[in-house]
C-alpha positions in Angstrom: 34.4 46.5 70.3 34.0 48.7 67.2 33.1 46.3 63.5 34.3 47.5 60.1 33.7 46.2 56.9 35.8 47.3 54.2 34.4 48.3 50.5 36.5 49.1 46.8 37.6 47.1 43.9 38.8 43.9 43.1 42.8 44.2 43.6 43.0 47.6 45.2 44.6 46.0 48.4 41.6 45.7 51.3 42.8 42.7 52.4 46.9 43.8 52.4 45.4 47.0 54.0 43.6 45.3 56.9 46.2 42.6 57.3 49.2 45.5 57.8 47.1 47.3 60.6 46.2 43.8 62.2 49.4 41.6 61.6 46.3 39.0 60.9 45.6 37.2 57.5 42.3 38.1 56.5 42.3 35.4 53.4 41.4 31.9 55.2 41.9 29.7 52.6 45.1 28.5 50.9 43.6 29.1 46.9 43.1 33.0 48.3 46.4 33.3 48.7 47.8 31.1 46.1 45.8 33.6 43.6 45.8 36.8 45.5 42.4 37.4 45.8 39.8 37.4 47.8 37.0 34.7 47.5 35.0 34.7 50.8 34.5 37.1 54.0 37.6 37.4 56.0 38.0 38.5 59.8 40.4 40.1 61.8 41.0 42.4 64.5 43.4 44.4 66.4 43.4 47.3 69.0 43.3 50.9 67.5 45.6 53.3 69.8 47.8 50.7 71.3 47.5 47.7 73.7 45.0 49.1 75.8 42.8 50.4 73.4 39.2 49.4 72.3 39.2 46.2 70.2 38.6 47.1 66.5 37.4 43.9 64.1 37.3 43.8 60.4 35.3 42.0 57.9 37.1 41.9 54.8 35.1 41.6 51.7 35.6 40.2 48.3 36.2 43.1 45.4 35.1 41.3 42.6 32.0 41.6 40.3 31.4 37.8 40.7 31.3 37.9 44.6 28.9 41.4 45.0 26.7 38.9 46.9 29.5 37.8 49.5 29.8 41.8 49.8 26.6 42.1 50.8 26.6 39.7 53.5 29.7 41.3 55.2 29.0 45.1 55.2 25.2 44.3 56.0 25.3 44.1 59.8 28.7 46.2 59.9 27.7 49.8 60.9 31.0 51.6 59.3 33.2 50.4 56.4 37.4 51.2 55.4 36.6 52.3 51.9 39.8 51.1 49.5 40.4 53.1 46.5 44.1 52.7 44.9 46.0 55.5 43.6 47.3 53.9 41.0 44.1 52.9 39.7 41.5 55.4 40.8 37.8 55.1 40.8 36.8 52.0 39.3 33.3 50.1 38.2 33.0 47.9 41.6 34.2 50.7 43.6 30.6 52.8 42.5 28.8 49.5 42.9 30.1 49.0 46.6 29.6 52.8 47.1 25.8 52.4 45.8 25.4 49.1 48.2 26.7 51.4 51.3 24.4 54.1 50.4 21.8 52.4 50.2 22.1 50.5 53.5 22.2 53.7 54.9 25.6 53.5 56.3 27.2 56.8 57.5 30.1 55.9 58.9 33.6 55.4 57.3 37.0 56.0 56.5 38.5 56.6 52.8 42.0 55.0 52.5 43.9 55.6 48.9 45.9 53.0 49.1 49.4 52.1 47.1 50.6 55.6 47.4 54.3 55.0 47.3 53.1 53.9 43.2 51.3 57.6 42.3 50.2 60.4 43.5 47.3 59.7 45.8 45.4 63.2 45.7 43.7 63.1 42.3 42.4 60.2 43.4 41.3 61.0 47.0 39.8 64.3 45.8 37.6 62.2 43.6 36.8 59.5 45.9 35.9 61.9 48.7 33.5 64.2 46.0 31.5 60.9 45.2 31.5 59.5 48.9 29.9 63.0 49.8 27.4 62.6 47.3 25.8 59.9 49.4 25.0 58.9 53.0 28.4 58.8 54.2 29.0 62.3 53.6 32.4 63.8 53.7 34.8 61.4 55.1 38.0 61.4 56.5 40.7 60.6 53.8 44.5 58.6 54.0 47.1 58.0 51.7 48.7 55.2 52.9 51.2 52.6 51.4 50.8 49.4 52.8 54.7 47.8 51.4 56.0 51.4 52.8 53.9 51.7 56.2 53.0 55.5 55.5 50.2 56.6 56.6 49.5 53.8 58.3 49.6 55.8 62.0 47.5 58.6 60.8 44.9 56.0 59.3 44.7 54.3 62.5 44.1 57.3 64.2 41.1 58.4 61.8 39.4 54.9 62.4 39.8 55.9 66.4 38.1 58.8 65.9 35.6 57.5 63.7 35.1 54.6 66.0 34.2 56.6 68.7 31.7 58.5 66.7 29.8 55.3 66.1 26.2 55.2 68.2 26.3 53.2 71.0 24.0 50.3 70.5 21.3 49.1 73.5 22.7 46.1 75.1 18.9 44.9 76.3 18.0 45.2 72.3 16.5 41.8 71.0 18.9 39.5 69.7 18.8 39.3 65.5 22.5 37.7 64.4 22.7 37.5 61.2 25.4 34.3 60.2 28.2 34.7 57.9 29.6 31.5 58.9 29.0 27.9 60.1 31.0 25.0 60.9 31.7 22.1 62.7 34.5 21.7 66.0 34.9 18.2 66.8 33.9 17.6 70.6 31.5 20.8 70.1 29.3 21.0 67.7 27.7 23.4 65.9 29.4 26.8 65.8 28.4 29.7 63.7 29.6 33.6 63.7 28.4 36.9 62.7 28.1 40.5 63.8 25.6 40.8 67.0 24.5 44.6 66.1 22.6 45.3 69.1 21.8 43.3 72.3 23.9 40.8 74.2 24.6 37.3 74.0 24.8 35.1 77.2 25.9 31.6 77.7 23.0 29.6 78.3 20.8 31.4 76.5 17.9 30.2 74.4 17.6 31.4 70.2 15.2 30.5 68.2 16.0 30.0 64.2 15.1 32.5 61.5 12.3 30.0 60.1 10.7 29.8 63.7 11.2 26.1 63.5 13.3 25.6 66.7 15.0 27.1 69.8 18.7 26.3 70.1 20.7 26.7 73.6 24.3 29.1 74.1 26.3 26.2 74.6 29.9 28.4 74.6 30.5 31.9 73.3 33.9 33.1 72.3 35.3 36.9 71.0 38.4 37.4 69.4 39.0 33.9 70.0 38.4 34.6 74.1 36.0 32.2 75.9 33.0 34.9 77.1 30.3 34.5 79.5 28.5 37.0 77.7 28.7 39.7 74.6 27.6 42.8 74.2 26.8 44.8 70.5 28.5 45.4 68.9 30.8 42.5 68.5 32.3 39.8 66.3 31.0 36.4 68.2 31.3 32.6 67.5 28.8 31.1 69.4 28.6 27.5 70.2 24.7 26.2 69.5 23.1 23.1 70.5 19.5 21.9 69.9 17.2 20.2 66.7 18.5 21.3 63.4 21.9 22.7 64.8 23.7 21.2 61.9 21.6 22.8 59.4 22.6 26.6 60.3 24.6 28.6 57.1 24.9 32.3 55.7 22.4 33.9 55.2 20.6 32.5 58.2 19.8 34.6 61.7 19.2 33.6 65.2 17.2 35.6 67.8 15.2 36.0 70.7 12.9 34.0 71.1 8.7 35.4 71.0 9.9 38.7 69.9 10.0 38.6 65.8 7.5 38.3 63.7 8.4 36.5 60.6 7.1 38.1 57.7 7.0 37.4 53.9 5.4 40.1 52.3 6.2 43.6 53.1 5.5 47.1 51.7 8.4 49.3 51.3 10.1 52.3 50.0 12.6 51.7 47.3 14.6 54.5 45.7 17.9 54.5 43.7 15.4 53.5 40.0 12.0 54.3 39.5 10.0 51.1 41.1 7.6 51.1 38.0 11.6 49.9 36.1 12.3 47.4 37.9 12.4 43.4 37.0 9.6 41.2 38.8 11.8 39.1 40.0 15.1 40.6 42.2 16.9 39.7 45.3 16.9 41.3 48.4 19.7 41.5 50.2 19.5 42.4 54.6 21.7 40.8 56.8 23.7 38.4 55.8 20.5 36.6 54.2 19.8 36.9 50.2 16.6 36.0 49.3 14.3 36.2 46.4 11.2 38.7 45.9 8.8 39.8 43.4 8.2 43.1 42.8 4.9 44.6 42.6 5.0 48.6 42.3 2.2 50.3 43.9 3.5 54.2 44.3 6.3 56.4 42.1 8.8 54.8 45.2 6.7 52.5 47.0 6.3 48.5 46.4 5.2 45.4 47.7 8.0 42.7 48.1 6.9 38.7 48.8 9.7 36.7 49.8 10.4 33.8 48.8 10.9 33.1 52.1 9.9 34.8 55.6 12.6 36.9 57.1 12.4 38.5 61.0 11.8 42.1 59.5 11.2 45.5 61.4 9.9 48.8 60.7 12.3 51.1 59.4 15.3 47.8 58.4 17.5 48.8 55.4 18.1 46.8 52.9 19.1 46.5 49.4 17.6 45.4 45.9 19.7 43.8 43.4 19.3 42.2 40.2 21.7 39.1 40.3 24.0 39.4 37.4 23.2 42.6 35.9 24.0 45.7 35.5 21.6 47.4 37.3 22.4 50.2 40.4 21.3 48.6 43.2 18.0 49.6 44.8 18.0 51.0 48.5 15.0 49.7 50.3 13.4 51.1 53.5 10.9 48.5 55.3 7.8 50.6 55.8 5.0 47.7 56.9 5.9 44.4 57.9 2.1 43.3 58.5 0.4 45.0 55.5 -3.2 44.7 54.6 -4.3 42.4 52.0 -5.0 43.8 48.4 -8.3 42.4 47.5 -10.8 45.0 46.3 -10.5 47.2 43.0 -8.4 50.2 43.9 -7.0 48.6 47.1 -3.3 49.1 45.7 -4.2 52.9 44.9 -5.7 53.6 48.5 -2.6 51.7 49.9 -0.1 54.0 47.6 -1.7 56.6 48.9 -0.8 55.5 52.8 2.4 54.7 51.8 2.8 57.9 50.6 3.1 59.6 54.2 5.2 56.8 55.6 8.4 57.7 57.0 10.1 54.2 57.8 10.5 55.9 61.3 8.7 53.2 63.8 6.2 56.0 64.8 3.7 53.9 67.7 0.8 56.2 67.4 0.4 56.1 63.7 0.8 52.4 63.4 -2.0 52.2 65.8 -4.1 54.6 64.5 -3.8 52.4 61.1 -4.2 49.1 62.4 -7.5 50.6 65.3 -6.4 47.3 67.3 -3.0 45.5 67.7 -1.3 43.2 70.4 1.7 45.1 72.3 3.7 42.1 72.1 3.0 42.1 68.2 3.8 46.0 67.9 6.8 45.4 69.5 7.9 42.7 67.7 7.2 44.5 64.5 10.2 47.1 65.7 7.6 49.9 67.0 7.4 51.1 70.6 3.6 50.9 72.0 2.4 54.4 72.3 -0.3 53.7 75.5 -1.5 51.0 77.3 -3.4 48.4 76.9 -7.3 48.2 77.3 -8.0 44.6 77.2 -5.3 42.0 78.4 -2.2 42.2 75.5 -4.5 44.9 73.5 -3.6 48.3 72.8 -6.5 50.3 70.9 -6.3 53.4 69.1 -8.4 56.2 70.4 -10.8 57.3 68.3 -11.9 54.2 67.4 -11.9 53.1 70.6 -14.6 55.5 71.3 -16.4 54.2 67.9 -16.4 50.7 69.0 -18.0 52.1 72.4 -20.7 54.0 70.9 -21.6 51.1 68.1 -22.0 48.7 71.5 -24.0 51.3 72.8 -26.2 51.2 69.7 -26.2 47.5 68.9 -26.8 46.6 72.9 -30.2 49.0 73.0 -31.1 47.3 69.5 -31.0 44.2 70.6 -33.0 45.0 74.1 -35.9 46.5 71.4 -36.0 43.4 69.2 -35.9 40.5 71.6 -38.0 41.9 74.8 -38.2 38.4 76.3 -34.4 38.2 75.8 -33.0 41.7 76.2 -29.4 41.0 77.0 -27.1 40.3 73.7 -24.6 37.8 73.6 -21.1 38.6 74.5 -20.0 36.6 71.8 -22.7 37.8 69.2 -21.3 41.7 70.4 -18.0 40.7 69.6 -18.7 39.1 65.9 -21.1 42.5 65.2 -18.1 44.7 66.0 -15.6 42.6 64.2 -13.3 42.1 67.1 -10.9 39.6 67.6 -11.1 38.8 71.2 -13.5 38.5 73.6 -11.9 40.9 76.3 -12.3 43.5 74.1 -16.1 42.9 74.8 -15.7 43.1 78.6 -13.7 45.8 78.7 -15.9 47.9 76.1 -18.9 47.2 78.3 -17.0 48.4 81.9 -16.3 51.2 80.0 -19.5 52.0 78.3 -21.8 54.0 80.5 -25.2 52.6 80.5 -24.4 49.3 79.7 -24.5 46.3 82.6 -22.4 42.7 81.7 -24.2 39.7 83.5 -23.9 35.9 82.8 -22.4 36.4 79.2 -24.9 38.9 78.0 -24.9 42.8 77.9 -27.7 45.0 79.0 -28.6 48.6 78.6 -29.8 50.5 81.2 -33.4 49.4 82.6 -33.4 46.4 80.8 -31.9 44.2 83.0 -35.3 42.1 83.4 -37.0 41.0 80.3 -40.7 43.4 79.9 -43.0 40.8 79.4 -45.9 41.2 76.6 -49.3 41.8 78.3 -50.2 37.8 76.8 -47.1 36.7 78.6 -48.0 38.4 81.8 -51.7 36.7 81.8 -50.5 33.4 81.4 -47.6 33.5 84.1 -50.2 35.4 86.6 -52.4 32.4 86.1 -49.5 30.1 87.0 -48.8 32.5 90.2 -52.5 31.9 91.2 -52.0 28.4 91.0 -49.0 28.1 92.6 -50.4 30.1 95.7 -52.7 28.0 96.7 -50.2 25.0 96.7 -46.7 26.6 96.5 -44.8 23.1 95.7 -47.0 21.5 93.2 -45.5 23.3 89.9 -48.2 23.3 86.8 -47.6 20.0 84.4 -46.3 20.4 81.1 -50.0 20.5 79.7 -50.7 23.1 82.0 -48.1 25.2 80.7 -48.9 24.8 77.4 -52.7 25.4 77.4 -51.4 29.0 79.0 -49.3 29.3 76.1 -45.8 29.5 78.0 -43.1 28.1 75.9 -39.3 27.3 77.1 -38.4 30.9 75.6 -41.4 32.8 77.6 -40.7 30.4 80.8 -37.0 31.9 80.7 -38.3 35.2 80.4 -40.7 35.1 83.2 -37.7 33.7 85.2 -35.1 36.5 84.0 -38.2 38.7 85.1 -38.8 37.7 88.9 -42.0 36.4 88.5 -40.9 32.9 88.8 -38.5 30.6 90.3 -36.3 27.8 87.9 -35.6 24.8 89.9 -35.1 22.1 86.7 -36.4 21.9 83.2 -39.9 22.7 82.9 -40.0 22.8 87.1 -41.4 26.3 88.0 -42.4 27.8 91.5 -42.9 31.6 93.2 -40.1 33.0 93.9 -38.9 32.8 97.6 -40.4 28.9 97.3 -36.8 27.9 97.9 -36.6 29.5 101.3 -40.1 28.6 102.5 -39.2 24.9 101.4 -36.2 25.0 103.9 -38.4 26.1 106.3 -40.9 22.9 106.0 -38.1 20.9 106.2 -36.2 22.0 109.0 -39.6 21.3 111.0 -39.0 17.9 110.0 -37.1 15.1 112.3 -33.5 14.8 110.9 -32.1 13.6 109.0 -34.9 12.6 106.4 -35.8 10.8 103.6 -37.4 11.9 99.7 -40.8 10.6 100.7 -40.9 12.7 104.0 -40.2 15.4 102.8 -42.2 15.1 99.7 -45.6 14.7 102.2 -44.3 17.2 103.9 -44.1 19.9 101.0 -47.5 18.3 100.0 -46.0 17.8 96.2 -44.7 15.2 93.8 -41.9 13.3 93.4 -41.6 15.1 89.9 -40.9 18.1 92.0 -39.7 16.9 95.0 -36.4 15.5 93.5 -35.6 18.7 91.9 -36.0 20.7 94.4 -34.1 18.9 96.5 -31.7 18.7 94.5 -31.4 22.1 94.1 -31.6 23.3 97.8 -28.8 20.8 98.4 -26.7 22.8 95.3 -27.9 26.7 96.9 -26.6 25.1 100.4 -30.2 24.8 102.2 -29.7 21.3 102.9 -27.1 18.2 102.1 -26.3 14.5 101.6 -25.9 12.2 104.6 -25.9 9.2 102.8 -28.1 7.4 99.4 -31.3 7.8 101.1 -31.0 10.8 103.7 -30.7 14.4 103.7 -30.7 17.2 106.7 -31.1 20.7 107.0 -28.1 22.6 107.4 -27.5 25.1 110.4 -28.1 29.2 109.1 -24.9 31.3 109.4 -25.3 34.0 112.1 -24.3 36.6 109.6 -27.3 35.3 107.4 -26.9 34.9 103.4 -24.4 33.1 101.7 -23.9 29.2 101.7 -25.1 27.5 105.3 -21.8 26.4 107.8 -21.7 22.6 108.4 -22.5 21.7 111.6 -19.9 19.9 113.9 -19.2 16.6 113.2 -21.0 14.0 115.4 -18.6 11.3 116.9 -20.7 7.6 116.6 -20.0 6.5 119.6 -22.0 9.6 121.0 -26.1 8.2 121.4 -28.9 9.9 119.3 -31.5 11.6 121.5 
C-alpha cells in the first residue's frame, strides 16, 4: 500500500479531488458536509491502475488557517502528499504555509493537481505552483489540470500518482514499530481501537506495544486494512488496530505506540532548526512530529542549533523531522532536524558555547562511530534505541566503547593499579570497585574486561594486581615479628600464638592478612594462625586416629586447644579433609586417586553390616 496526504488551501477542492478518484467520502461527519468544509483528518483509498493494482490511501487534511494543527498531524507520518492548488484561485496564503510544513518535514515526494480547470485556465497557475514547489524539498513535481465536476484529467492524474508511488522508498518491514495515532474510538464488543499510518515495520496480531509515556504494554487484539481483518501489516499502511491492556481507553491523537524496550523517551533534545534564525524565535513554541503536538522552550545555543525541552517526553531518534510552529501566528514554520536525543547537561560556564561548537559538525545522519566517539561509552541496546546503528561490538556485556578511549581507560588502570601496589605494600591489590569509581565507569564489567585486556595486570578475589605484586612485600618489622610466630609455631605446629602474643610482636588484623596474602602463614578463623601446609599435616594426625572421632580426640591428638581445635576442624571439614557423621563425630575422608581437589565420599555403609 502506497499513503498520501494531501496539502492546499481552504476551499480549493482536496477533499472533492480525493473523493472523485476514490468514489469514498473523505468528510466523516455530517456538519462537514452540511458546511462544505473540512474540519478533521479524512481517509480513503482506492486502487491506482485498476482493480488489481497496489492499494493507494489518502489522508485528507483540513485547508483552513484554524485547523494548520490537524494538518500537521495527517501529513506527518505520510511520506508523499497530492498538493491542491485551484486555477481559479491560484497560489494562496495556506497554500505557502502547507508548502513550508512539507518542506520542512523533509518530504520529497508528491503530485501537483490544479484543480477546477473547466472554471480558468489552469497553466498560469501550475507554472507558478510548480516554480515554488521546486524551490523546496519536493523539487520539480509532476503537474495535472484536472476538473473534478468534468472528470478531466482525472486518468492522467492517476497515472502520475502510479508513477510517483512507485518511486516511493520501500520501507524495512523488521523496523521498530512507532505509530503515530490520528484517531481513537470505541466499537462496542471490542474495545479500544485506534488508527494511524504504520511508516515502517509490521504489525501482527498478538503483538505486545507499549504507550508513548512508557506507562504500559497493550496486546494486538485485532488488526484491520482498508476495512479487511489482517493477521499482520506491513509499512507502509493505513491500520486500525484493536488494543487491549491498562489505560486502553485513554489512547488519542497525538499519541504513538511502539515496540516495546526499543525507544528511549526523551524530553530534551538538541537540534537543528532552520527556516528563521533560532536566536528569533519565541521561548515558548510547539513542536509538531507525528501526529503528536507538544509544547517546548526554546533555548538557542548556535546561528541554527537549539535545545528543545518538551513539555512532555516523546520516543525521538537521530536524524526525526519535525516542525516548529508558533500556535496562532504568523510566523513561517521552523523545520527541525533531531541531532542528539541524549545530550549532555549544560552546567559549567561556556558549556552551551563548547556544545554549539559540536553541534556545529552534526549532520542529523545517525553516524554510529561518531556518536560513540562522543559519548567514550554507550549501551548497544541504548544506541540503537536512539535510532543509530552500533558501529563494533561490545567489550563488556551490552557495552560498546569507543577506541581511543578505550585504550585511555587501559592505560589509566595501568597507572592507578601500580599506584595503588606502591602505596599500600601490605595490601597491593586495588579494589575492583574502587578501579571502577577512579575511572568514572558505570559498570563493573567494564573493570573485568579492562583488566583481561590490560597486559600486566592479574584480577583475583575482587582486587587487581600488577605484575609481581601478587603477594603483599612485607616491611623488614613485619617480617621479624611473623618469623617469630613461624619459630613458634614449629616447635608445636597446632598451638597458634594467643591474641597477646600477637600483639606484643606488633601483628595487627591488617599485617596478619598480609602475612597470609604472603604465604608465610595459614588463616584458619579470626585471629587463628598456623604454617602453611598445617592443614594437610593435620589430616595426616587424624587419619591415624580410630574412626570416626570425637573434638577431644582429636584435639590430644594435634596436641592443641579447643580454641584451635574447633576452627580447624571446622575448616578441614569446609576444604574437604574430613566431614560430619553426626553432633559429636567426624572421619577422615578417603584421598582421590587423582590427588587434589575435594576428597570422594566413601561408600555408604549398610547398618546391619557389623563394625570390625
Amino acid at each position: 500500500m502506497r499513503v498520501l496526504a494531501t496539502a492546499g488551501h481552504v476551499d480549493h477542492g482536496k477533499s472533492t479531488l480525493v473523493r472523485a478518484l476514490t468514489g469514498m467520502e473523505p468528510d466523516r461527519y455530517e456538519e462537514e458536509r452540511r458546511r462544505g468544509l473540512t474540519l478533521d483528518l479524512g481517509f480513503v483509498w482506492t486502487r491506482i491502475g485498476g482493480p488489481d493494482g497496489e492499494p493507494t490511501a489518502f489522508v485528507d487534511v483540513p485547508g483552513h488557517e484554524r485547523f494548520v494543527a490537524t494538518m500537521l498531524a495527517g501529513v506527518g507520518p505520510v511520506p508523499a502528499v497530492l498538493f491542491v492548488v485551484a486555477a481559479d484561485q491560484g497560489w494562496q496564503p495556506q497554500s505557502q504555509e502547507h508548502l513550508a510544513i512539507l518542506d520542512a518535514l523533509g518530504v520529497r515526494h508528491a503530485v501537483l493537481a490544479v484543480t477546477r480547470s473547466d472554471l480558468a485556465d489552469p497553466e498560469p497557475v501550475r507554472a507558478d505552483a510548480v516554480e515554488r514547489i521546486a524551490a523546496t524539498s519536493l523539487g520539480k513535481v509532476p503537474a495535472v489540470a484536472v476538473s473534478a465536476v468534468t472528470g478531466a484529467g482525472l486518468d492522467e492524474l492517476r497515472t502520475e500518482l502510479a508513477r510517483t508511488a512507485a518511486q516511493l522508498p520501500v520501507p524495512d518491514p523488521g523496523a521498530d514499530v512507532r505509530l503515530w495515532l490520528d484517531r481513537a474510538f470505541t466499537v462496542r464488543g471490542h474495545g479500544t481501537v485506534v488508527t494511524g499510518t504504520l511508516g515502517a515495520g509490521t504489525l501482527r496480531v498478538g503483538d505486545r506495544l507499549a504507550t508513548g509515556d512508557g506507562t504500559a504494554v497493550l496486546r494486538v487484539r485485532g488488526l484491520q486494512s482498508l476495512h479487511e481483518d489482517r493477521r499482520e501489516a506491513g509499512a507502509v499502511a493505513r491500520v486500525a488496530v484493536n488494543v487491549h491492556g491498562p489505560g486502553d481507553g485513554g489512547l488519542g491523537r497525538g499519541q504513538v505506540l511502539l515496540t516495546p524496550d526499543r525507544w528511549l523517551h526523551t524530553s530534551v533534545v538538541d537540534a537543528r532548526v532552520t527556516g528563521e534564525p533560532v536566536a528569533d524565535l519565541p521561548r515558548s513554541v510547539t513542536l509538531h512530529i507525528g501526529t503528536a503536538a507538544v509544547p517546548v522552550t526554546v533555548r538557542p545555543l548556535g546561528e541554527d542549533t537549539a535545545r528543545l525541552t518538551l513539555v512532555r517526553p516523546l520516543p525521538l531518534r537521530v536524524g526525526d523531522r519535525a516542525v516548529l510552529r508558533e500556535p496562532g501566528g504568523t510566523r513561517t514554520p521552523c523545520a527541525v532536524t533531531v541531532l542528539d536525543v541524549r545530550p549532555p547537561r549544560l552546567t559549567r560556564r561556556g558549556a552551551g558555547r563548547a556544545r554549539a561548537a559540536e553541534l556545529a559538525g552534526m549532520t542529523g545522519l545517525p553516524d554510529g562511530a561518531a556518536e560513540l566517539r562522543r559519548r567514550a561509552l554507550v549501551r548497544r541496546a541504548d544506541l540503537i534505541a536512539m535510532g543509530v546503528a552500533p558501529p563494533a561490538e561490545p567489550v563488556a556485556g551490552d557495552w560498546l566503547a569507543d577506541p581511543a578511549h578505550w585504550t585511555a581507560l587501559r592505560d589509566r588502570l595501568a597507572a592507578e593499579t601500580a599506584r595503588h601496589a606502591r602505596a599500600h605494600p601490605l595490601e597491593p591489590g586495588l579494589p575492583a570497585e574502587a578501579a571502577r569509581r577512579l575511572l568514572d565507569l558505570p559498570d563493573r564489567a567494564l573493570v573485568d574486561a579492562l583488566a583481561r585486556n590490560t597486559p600486566g595486570i592479574t584480577g583475583r578475589e575482587g582486587r587487581l594486581y600488577p605484575a609481581g605484586a601478587l603477594r603483599p612485600a612485607l616491611p623488614p618489622p613485619v617480617r621479624a615479628a611473623v618469623d617469630a610466630v613461624r619459630r613458634d609455631l614449629a616447635r608445636t605446629p597446632f598451638r597458634a600464638p594467643e591474641a597477646d602474643r600477637l600483639a606484643g610482636l606488633g601483628l595487627t588484623r591488617k599485617t596478619l592478612a598480609a602475612a597470609v596474602s604472603a604465604g608465610a602463614l595459614l588463616r584458619v578463623a579470626e585471629g587463628i594462625v598456623l604454617l602453611p601446609g598445617a592443614d594437610t599435616e593435620a589430616a595426616a594426625v587424624l587419619r591415624g586416629l580410630p574412626q570416626p572421632f570425637t573434638l577431644s580426640e582429636a584435639r590430644r591428638a594435634l596436641d592443641t586447644t579447643r580454641r584451635v581445635a574447633v576452627p580447624l576442624l571446622e575448616y578441614l571439614d569446609a576444604h574437604g579433609y574430613t566431614e560430619r557423621v553426626d553432633d559429636q563425630h567426624r572421619r577422615c575422608r578417603t584421598r582421590s586417586r587423582s590427588g587434589g581437589g575435594r576428597e570422594s565420599n566413601p561408600p555408604a555403609r549398610d547398618p546391619r553390616t557389623p563394625r570390625f
